[in-house]
N, C-alpha and C positions, 0 to 999 in steps of 0.2 A: 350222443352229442352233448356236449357241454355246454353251458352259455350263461355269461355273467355282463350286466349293465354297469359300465363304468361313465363315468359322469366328473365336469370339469365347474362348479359353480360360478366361478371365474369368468370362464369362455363365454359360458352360457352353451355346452355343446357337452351332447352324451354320446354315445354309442354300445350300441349291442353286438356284446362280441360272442362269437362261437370256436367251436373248436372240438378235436373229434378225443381229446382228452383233457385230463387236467394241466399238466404240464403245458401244452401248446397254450391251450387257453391262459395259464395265471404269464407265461411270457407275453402274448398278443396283449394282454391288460397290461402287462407292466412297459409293454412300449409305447402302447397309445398315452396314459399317464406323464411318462417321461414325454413325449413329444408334448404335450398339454401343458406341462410344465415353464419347458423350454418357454415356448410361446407365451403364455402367462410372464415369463418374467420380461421377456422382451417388453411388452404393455406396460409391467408394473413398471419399466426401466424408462417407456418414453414417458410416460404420465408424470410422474416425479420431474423427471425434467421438464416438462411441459409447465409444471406448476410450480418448478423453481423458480421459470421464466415466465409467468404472470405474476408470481409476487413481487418482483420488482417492480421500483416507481418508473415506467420510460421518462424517457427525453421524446422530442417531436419524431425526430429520425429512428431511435428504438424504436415507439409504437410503428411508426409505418412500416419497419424493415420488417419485425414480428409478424405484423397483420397479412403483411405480402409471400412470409412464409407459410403461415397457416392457410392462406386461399390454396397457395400451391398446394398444400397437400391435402384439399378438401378437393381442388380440381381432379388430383390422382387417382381418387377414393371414388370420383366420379365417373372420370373415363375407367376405372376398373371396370367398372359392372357394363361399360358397352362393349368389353373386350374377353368377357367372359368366355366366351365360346370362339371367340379367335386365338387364346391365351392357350387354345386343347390341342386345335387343329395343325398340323403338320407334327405332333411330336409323337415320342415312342412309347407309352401309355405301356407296356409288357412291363411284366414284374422281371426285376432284376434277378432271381437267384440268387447270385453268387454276391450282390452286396447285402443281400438280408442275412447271407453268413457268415458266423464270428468265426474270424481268420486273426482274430489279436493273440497276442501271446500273453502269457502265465505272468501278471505283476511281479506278484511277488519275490524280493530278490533273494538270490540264491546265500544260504547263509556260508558267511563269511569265513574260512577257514585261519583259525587264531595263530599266531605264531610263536612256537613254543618259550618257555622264561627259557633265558641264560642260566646256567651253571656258576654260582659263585667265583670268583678264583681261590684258588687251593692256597693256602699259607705254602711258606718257604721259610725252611731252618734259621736262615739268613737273615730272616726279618725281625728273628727275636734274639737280639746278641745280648753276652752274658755282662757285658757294662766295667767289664776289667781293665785294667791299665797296668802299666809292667809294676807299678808300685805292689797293685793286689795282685797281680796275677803270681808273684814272688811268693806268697803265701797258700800255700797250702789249703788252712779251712777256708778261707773267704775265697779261692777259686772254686774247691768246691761247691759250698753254695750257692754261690750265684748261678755256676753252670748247671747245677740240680734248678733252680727257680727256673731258667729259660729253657730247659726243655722241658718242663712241665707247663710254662706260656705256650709253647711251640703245639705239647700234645691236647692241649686244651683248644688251643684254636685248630689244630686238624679235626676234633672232634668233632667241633661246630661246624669245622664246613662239610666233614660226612652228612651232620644230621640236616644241613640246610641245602645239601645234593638232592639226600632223601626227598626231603619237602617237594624241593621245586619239581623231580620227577616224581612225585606223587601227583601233585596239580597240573603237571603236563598231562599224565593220564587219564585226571578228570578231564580236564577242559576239552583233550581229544576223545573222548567216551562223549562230551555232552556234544561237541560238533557232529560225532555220527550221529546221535540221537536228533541233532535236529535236521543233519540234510537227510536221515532216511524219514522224516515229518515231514520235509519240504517235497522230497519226491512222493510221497503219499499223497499230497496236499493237492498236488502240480499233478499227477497221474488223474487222480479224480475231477478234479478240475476241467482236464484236457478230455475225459470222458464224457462228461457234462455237455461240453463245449459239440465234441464227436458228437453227439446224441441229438444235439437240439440241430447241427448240420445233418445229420442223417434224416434226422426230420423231417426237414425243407426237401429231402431228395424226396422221400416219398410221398411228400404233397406233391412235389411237382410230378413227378411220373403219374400220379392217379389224376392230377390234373391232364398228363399228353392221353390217359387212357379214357378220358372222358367222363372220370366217376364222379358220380352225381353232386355227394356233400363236398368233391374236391373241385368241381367246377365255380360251386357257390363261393366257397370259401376263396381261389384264385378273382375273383371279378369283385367280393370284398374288399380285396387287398389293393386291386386297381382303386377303384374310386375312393376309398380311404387315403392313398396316395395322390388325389387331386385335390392342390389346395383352394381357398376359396377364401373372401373376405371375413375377417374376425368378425363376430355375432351368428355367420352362419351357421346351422346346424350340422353335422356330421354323422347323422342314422340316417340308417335306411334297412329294407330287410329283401333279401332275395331267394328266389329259388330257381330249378333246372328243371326241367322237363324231359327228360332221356328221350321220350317216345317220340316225341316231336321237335326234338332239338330248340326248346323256346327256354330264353332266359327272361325271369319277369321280376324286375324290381319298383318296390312301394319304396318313395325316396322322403325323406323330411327336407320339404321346401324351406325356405328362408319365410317370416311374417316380413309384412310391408315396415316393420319398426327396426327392422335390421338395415334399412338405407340410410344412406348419413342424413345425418339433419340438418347438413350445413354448407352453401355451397359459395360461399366467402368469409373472409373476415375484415374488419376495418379497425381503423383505430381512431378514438375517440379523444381528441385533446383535450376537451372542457372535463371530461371527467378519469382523462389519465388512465384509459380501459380500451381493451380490445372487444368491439364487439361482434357478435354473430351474424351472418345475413342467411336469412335459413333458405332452404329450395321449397321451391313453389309447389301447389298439391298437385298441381298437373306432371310437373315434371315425374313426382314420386306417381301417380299413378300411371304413366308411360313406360319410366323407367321400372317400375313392378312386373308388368305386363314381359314384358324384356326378358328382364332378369329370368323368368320364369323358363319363358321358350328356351333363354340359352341354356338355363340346368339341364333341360330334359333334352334338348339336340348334343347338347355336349357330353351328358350320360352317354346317351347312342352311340356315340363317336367312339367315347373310351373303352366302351368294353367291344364293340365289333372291332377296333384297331388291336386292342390288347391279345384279342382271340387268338391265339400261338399253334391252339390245338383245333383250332376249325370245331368248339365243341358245340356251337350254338348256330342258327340258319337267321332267327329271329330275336328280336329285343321287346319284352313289352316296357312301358316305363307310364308307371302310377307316381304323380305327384301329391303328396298331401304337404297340411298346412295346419297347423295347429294353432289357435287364435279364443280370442274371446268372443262369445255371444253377446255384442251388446243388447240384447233383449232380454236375455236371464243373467248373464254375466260371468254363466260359467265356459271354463276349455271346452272349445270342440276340436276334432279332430277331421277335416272333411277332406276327401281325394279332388283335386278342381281341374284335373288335367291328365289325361291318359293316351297316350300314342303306342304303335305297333309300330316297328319299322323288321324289312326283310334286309339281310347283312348285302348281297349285289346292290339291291338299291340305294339301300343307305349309303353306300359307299361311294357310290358312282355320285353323289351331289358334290358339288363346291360349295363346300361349306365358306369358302372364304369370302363370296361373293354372295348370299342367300341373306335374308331378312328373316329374322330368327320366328318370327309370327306368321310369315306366309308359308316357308317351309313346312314349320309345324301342323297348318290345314294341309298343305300340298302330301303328306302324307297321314291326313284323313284322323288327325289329330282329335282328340274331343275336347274342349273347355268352353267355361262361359266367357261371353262375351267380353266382360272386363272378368280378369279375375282378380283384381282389386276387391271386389264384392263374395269373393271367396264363396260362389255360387258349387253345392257339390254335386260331381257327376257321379257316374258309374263305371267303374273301372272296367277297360276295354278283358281284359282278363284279371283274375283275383290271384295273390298269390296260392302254390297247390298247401292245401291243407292236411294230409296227408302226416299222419303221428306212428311213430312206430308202435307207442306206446296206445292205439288205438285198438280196440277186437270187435268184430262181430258182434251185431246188439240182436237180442231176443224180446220176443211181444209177452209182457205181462199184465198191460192192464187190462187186457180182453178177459183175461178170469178172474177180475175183482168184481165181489158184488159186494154187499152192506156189511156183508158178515165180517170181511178181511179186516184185519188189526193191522194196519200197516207197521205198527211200532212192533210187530212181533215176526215181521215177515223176516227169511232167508235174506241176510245182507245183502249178498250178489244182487235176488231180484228186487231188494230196494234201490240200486244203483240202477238196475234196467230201466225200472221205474220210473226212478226220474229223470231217465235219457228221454223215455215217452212224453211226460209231461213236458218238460221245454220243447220237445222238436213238434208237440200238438202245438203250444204255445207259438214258433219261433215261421212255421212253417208257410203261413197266411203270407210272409214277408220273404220268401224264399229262403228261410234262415238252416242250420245244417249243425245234427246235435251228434258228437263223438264221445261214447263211453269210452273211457281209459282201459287200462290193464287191470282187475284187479289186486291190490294190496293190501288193501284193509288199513293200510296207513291214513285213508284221507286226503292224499296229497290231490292230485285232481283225481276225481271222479268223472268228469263231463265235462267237455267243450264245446260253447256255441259258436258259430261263424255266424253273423248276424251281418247279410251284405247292407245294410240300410247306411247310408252313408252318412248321417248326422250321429245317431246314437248308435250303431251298430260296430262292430270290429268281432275281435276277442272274446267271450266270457269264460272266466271260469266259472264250473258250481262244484261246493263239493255238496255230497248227502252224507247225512249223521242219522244214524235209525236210534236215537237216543230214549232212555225214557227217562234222564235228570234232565234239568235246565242245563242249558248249555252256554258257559263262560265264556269270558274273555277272550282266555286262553286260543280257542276255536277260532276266535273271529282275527283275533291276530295271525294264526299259522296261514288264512286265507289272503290275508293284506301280504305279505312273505310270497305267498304264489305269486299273486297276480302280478305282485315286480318282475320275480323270477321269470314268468313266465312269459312277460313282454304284453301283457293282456288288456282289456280294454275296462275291464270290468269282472265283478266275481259275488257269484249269489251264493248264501250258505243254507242249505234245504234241512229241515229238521221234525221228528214226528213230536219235538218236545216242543219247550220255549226258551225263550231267552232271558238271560240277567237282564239290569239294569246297565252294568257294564259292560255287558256287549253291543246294548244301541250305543251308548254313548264313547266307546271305543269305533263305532260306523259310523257315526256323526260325520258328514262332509269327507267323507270316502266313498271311493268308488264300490262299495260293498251293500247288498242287497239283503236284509235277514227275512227269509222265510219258515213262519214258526208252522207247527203241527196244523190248524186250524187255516191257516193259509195255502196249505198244500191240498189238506180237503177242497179248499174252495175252487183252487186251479183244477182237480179233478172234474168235482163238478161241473166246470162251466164247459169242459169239455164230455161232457157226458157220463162221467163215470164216476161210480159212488164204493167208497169204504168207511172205516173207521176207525179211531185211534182212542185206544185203550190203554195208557198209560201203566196202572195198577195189575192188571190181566198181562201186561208184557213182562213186570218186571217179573212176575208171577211165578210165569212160565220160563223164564227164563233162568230163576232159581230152581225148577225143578231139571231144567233141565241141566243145570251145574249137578246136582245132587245123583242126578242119574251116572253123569261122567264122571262122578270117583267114583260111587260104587260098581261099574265097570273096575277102576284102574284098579280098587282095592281087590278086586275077583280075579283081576290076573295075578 
């Protein structure tokens, strides 16, 4: 599985794309982008104009007619968000197929076939007369010579126009030599092209068939594509992260809510004559905290909606839907990330509701909904199911710290069971809290090592860690490849474990990142407070670890 974060600074809207290779993947990014685009310039196209028409000085009538046009489309912006979830309801939510395929034809036009030069005209005897008259012609030498001169004009201009036949069917030959040379580039160009085109429709065919067969990653990826296709008002966010369930037919999506700063702020305008200005009338905190509350219920009943409608292949029975909210901690002042709203709905019942007549907050308890009370107050719950966490790139962990005692050098231990290691350490650490620790595959690359699920809903999500069984100080270099994951990786957080230390560039490279440096001495300590005792031997690893380079040439040298 592929997966790359593209991101719209503009919009203020990211999303995380996936995809079961490259190719699919850098298209899905390249259309998300171009549609962000699109939109972006539509913004930058009203704003300009918006600000053409405020720098003008009005007249009485200007300012009013302005002011009564901007209410109107603050009203609009308004009744949108109570129309949200009626805006879903009766339409055909199924992905298109056959318009997400490129059925355009080959631009480029076809090269032009030249039309050959003319052939000079041929001289004629006739054209070069000998200039006689019956005076000269009476004469003997002066007829001859003249009649010697003109046909010597006459053979002199046949020659020229031989050698200027030559020429011109010389250059016909080029020109017709470079014409085939370019339409057999054109049809090169146009074949591959149309290959391209064939490839990426062939594609689409086999998503969608592994979608009608119910395969797992093409289920996720079909019900991406739905809600991706549902638009929503500009500010709002556009991630979200899903998975499938095969065994029990549930589909469970963690969706990125809207914050409360994403409603308009303005729910009039007026015009001001004494000061020749239009001014603002903002909406009231009640309204936005009403209107919040709303807004909320309709995401997640209208998620519901779209992917049990869209369901073509009956691949799901169930919907779970995790709403989170990304916001500041006015108390410390940093992002959290908290889920405030989680419902289960089964595909008969849901469907059997009237949606068009239901109150988007009572539905939502009526199917046994969880949220706090206002979630204005972005109060977090506990999500009714977690997305499944399940990595391919996951194996089997084995118990190593049961045979550490004082003696162990951890900086000299077998890599592998240093990664075991500190699977045990975190999951002793993480466990108190129901927390859940995944060693990777090994590679020896570094790339993750370990992943926490940490369900605690304020500081918990994602972590990455990777272990470094180092015996230098460990740079920069390190702590950046880890910031690089945690993006990659869509993660919440990432500890970097080590038997050494740190630069001075590597804190200050973590500085205000979500990165955690745990050195040599630190790791002891987390041992210990869980009962278990070793130690780290620096000098005695690199030690050993020279000897044991010394041993493996003198091996290769004995073969």
């Amino acid at each position: 599985m592929w997966e790359v974060r593209v991101s719209h600074p503009g919009l203020h809207k990211f999303r995380v794309i996936k995809a079961q290779n490259k190719s699919d993947l850098d298209r899905k990014a390249a259309e998300q982008i171009a549609a962000w685009d699109v939109q972006w310039a539509n913004v930058q196209l009203a704003r300009a104009r918006q600000a053409a028409r405020d720098a003008q000085a009005y007249t009485k009538e200007q300012g009013r007619l302005m002011a009564e046009e901007r209410t109107t489309e603050a009203e609009r912006r308004m009744a949108a968000l109570d129309a949200l979830l009626q805006d879903a309801v009766g339409k055909d939510h199924r992905v298109k197929w056959s318009a997400l395929k490129d059925h355009s034809p080959y631009q480029v036009p076809t090269p032009e076939k030249p039309a050959p030069l003319p052939a000079p005209p041929e001289p004629r005897r006739e054209s070069f007369p000998d200039g006689l008259n019956s005076f000269t012609r009476a004469i003997p030498s002066i007829r001859k010579k003249r009649t010697a001169m003109a046909e010597q004009a006459f053979r002199s201009a046949k020659s020229a126009w031989q050698a200027a036949c030559a020429d011109v069917e010389r250059k016909n030959r080029e020109t017709a030599a470079q014409y085939e040379r370019d339409l057999q580039a054109w049809n090169s160009s146009r074949s591959d092209w149309l290959r391209h085109q064939q490839k990426g429709n062939d594609a689409l065919d086999a998503t969608q068939a592994a979608y009608m067969r119910c395969d797992r990653d093409a289920v996720v990826d079909y019900c991406e594509r739905v809600l991706h296709g549902s638009p929503y008002p500009d500010g709002f966010p556009s991630s979200f992260d899903s998975d499938y369930v095969p065994e029990t037919r549930t589909l469970v999506v963690d969706y990125a809510l809207p914050p409360i700063s994403a409603l308009p702020t303005a729910k009039a305008f007026k015009y001001v004559l004494a000061r020749n200005q239009i001014q603002l009338v903002p909406v009231s905190e009640s309204w936005c905290d009403k209107t919040y509350d709303s807004v909320l219920y309709q995401i997640a009943l209208r998620t519901l909606y779209e992917t049990f409608q869209s369901d073509e292949a009956s691949a799901f029975d169930s919907v779970v839907f995790n709403g989170w909210v990304n916001s500041i901690d006015k108390a410390t002042g940093k992002e959290v990330n908290a889920c405030v709203l989680s419902v289960q709905a089964t595909k008969p019942e849901f469907l059997g509701i009237n949606l068009s007549q239901v109150d988007p907050k009572a539905c939502f308890k009526k199917l046994k909904g969880i949220s706090a009370a206002r979630l204005t107050e972005l109060s977090p719950i506990r999500p009714i199911l977690q997305l499944n966490k399940e990595d391919k790139r996951f194996i089997p962990s084995r118990e190593v710290v049961e045979g550490l005692d004082s003696s162990a050098n951890l900086a000299a231990m077998d890599w592998e069971d240093f990664e075991h290691l500190i699977r045990e350490v975190f999951e002793m650490e993480f466990s108190a809290g129901g927390g859940e620790v995944k060693i990777t595959q090994a590679s020896r690359d570094g790339g993750v090592d370990a992943v926490v699920f940490d369900p605690d809903p304020i500081r918990g999500g994602k972590i990455i860690v990777q272990a470094k069984r180092y015996t230098n100080t460990v740079g920069v270099s390190a702590v950046r490849d880890l910031f690089g994951t945690i993006i990659n990786e869509g993660a919440n957080k990432g500890i970097l474990v080590t038997t050494a230390d740190y630069g001075p560039d590597a804190y200050e490279f973590a500085k205000d990142k979500p990165i955690t440096l745990l050195s040599g001495n630190e790791l002891l300590y987390l041992l210990g407070k869980h009962g278990h005792k070793a130690r780290i031997d620096l000098p005695e690893a690199r030690m050993l670890a020279a000897e044991k380079e010394r041993h493996q040439q003198g091996n290769g040298r004995s073969h």
